[in-house]
C-alpha positions in Angstrom: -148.4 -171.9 239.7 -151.5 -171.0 237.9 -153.9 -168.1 239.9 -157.2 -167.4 238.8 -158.5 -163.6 238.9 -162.3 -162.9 239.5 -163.6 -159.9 238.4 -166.4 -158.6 240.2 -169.4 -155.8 239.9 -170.1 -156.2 243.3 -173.6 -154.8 244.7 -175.5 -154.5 248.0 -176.2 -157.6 248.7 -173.5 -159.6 250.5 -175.0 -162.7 250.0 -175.5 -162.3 246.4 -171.9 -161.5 246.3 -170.9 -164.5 248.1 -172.7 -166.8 245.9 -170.7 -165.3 243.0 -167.4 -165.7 244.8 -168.3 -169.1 245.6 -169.0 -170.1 242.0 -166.0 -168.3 240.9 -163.8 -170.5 243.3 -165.8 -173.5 242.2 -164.8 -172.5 238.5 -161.1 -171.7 239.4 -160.5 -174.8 241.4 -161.9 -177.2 238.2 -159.6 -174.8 236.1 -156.6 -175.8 238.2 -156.0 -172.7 239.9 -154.3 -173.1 243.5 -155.5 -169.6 244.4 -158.6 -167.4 243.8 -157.9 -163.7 244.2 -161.0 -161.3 244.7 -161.7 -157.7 244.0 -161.8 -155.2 247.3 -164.8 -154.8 248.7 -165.5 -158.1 247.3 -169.0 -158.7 249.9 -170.3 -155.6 249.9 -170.3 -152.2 247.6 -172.7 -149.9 248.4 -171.9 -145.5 249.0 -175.2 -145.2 251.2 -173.7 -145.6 254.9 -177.1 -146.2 256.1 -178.4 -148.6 253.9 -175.1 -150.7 254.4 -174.3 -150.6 257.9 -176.8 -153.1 258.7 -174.5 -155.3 256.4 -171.2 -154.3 258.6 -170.9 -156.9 260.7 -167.7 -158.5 262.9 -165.8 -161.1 261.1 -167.5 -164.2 263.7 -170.6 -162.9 261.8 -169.9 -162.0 258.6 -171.0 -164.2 256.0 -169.0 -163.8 253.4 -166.4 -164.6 255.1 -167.4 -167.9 256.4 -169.0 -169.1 253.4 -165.1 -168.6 251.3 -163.7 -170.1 254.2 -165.5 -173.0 253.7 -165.5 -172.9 250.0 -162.1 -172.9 250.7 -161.9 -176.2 252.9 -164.1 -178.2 250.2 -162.5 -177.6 247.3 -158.8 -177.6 248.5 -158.4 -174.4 246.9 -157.0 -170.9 248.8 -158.6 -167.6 248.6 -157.7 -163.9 248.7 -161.1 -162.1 249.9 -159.9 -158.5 248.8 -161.7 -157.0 251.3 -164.5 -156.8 253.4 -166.0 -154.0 255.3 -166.0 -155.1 258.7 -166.9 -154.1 262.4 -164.0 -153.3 264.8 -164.0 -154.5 268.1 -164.1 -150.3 269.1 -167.3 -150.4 266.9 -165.3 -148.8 263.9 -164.9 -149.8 260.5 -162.0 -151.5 258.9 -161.5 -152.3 255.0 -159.7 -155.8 255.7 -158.2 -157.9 253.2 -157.9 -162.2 253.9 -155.7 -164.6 252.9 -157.7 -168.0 253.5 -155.8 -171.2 252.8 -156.9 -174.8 251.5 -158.3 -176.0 254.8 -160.6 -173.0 255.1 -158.2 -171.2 258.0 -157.6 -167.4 257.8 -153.8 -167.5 257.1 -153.5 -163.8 257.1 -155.3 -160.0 257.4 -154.5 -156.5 256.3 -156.1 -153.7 257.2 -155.5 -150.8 254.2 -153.5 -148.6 255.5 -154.1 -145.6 253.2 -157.6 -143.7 252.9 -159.3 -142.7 249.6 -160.2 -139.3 250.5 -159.9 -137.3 247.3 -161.6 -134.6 245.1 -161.4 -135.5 241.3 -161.8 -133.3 238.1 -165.0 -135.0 237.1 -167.2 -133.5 240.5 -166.6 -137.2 242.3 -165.9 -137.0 245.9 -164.7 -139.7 248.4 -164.2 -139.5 252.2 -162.9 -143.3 252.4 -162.5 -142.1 256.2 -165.2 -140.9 257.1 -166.4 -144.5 257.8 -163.3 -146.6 257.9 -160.3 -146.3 260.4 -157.0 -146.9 258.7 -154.9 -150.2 259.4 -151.4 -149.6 260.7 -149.2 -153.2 259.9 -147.4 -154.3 256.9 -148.3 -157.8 256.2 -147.0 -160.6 254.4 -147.7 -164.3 254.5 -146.7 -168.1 252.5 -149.0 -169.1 250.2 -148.8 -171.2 247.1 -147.3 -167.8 245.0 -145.0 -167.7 247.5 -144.1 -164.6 250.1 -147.5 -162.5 249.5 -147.8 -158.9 250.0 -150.5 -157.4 251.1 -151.8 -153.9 249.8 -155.4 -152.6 248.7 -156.6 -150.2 246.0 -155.4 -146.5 247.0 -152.1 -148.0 248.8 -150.5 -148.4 245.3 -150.0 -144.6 245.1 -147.6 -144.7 248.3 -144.7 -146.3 247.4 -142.9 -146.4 251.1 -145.6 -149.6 251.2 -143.9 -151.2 248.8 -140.2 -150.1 249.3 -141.1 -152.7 252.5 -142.7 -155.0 250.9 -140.0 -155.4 248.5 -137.6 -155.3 252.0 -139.2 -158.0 253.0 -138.5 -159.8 249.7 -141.9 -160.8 248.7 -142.3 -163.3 245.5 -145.6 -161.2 244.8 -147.9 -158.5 246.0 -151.9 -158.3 245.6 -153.2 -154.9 245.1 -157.5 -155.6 244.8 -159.0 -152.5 243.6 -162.3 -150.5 242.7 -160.8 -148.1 241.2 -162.7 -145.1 239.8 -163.0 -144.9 236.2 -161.0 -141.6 235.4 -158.3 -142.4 237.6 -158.0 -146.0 236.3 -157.6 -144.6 232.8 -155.0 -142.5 233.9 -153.1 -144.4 236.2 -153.9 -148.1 236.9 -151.9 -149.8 234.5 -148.9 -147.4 234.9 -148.7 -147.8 239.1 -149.2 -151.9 238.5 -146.3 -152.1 236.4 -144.1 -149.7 238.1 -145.0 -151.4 241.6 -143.8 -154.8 240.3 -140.4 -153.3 238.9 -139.5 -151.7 241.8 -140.4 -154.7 244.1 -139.2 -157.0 241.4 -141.6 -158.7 242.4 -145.2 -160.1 240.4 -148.4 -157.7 241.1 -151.7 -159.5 241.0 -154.6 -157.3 241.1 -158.3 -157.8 241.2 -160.9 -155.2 240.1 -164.2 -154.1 240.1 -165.6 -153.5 237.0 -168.6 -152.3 235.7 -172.0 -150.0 236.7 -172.7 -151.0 240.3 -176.1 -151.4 242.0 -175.2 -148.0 243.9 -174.5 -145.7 240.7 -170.9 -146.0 240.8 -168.9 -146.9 237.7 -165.6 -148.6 238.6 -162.5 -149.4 236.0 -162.4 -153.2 235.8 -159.1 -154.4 233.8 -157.8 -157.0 236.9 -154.0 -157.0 236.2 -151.0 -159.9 236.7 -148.1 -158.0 235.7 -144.6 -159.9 236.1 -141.4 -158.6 237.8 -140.2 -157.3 234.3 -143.0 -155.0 234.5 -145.1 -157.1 231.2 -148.8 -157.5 231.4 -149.6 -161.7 232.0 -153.3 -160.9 232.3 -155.6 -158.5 231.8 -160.0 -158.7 232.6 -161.1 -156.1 230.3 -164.3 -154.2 231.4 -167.6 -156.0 232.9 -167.1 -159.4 234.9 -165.2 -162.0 234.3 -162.7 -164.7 235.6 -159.6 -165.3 234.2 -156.1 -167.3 234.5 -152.4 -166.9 235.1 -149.5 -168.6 235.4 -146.8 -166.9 238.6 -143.3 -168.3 237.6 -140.5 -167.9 240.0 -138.2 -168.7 237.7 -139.0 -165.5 236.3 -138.9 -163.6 239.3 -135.3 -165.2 239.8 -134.6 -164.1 236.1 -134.9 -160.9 236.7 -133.8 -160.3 240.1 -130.4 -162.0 238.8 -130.2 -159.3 235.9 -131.5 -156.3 237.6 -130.6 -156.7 241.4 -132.4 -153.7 242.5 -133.2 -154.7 245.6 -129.4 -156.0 246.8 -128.2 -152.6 245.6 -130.6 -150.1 247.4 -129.4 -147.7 249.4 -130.4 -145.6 252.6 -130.3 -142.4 252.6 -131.2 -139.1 254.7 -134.8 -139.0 255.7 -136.6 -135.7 255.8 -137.6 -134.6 259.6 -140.8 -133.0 257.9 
């Protein structure tokens, strides 16, 4: 099943960023992808809270969404939005991920669960919830990759997501990013490939990448990574869109030598 992989630099203007996700689903549908995945924050990055809330809109309104959902219908193609930043019902913030299928219909929606609150070495500082409320539901779904996990940027580092995810014996887990440039040089590749290892399961991952309208710099390098823990695909820097090919038959490969999953354990939990 081929995938395509659009890598974004993603500004403040959602409907600039639409029009490049619609072109990029245009360009992976004549490719022969059956499914375009998207970076987080895929309609809207922008650090000044007052500049975007304006832009923060419910999901009836939000027009990102409705303009992949019908880009979705007409070319027969399904899309994973990374995420948006939408409006709660409560009048919070959620950073929601979609999974829109070929007829345009929202087939599923994760919420990420973890918050990217976080001092690093370089004098960058994130409050992730400061604006956003944290989801609470694991959340899988069929699509043409078969049983999809759901997880989003700063989730890879807990791996109690994924332990269930790989419970739930997904065929492959997306894991949009706009990851910072330290920690993507020090981490991203190894978390993608140990994620798909211990789901045995194939990690698809859409980045940012790039200089962004609102002075951030994110890491770029969208990853495929198989259950083996190789690299199928890898962006680079900048924008781009690229291709892969999922292959059960090498999810089934590996399961069958390396049955990790069938041999797992429980053991004692911690009352801490």
């Amino acid at each position: 099943m081929k995938v395509a992989l659009f890598q974004m630099t993603s500004g403040i203007d959602p409907l600039a960023n639409v029009q490049a996700i619609v072109d990029a689903a245009r360009k992976a549908a004549e490719g022969g992808a059956a499914m375009l995945f998207t970076p987080e924050m895929c309609g809207l990055l922008d650090r000044d809270r007052a500049r975007a809330t304006p832009n923060i809109v419910s999901e009836a309104e939000n027009p990102v969404l409705a303009a992949a959902r019908k880009a979705a219908r007409d070319l027969s193609i399904w899309i994973d939005l990374g995420s948006l930043a939408v409006l709660r019902e409560d009048g919070k913030w959620a950073n929601r991920g979609f999974v829109i299928d070929g007829d345009g219909e929202v087939a599923a929606r994760y919420d990420k669960i973890h918050m990217f609150d976080v001092d690093l070495a370089t004098g960058e500082t994130w409050r992730e919830s400061a604006a956003y409320t944290p989801g609470e539901q694991v959340v899988t779904v069929e699509t043409p990759v078969g049983r999809l996990g759901m997880a989003i940027c700063y989730d890879i580092r807990f791996p109690a997501l994924f332990e269930e995810l790989g419970r739930r014996r997904c065929d492959a887990i997306r894991i949009p990013a706009a990851f910072t440039v330290p920690t993507g040089k020090a981490h991203w590749h190894l978390m993608q490939r140990a994620r798909a290892v211990e789901a045995s399961a194939w990690v698809i991952s859409a980045a940012q990448g790039g200089r962004h309208e609102d002075g951030r710099e994110t890491f770029g390098h969208s990853l495929v990574v198989d259950p083996w823990g190789e690299v199928a695909y890898d962006g680079g820097e900048g924008t781009s869109l690229g291709f892969a090919v999922i292959d059960p038959a090498r999810t089934g490969e590996v399961r069958g030598q390396l049955p990790s999953l069938a041999n797992k354990r429980e053991f004692p939990r911690s009352a801490a």
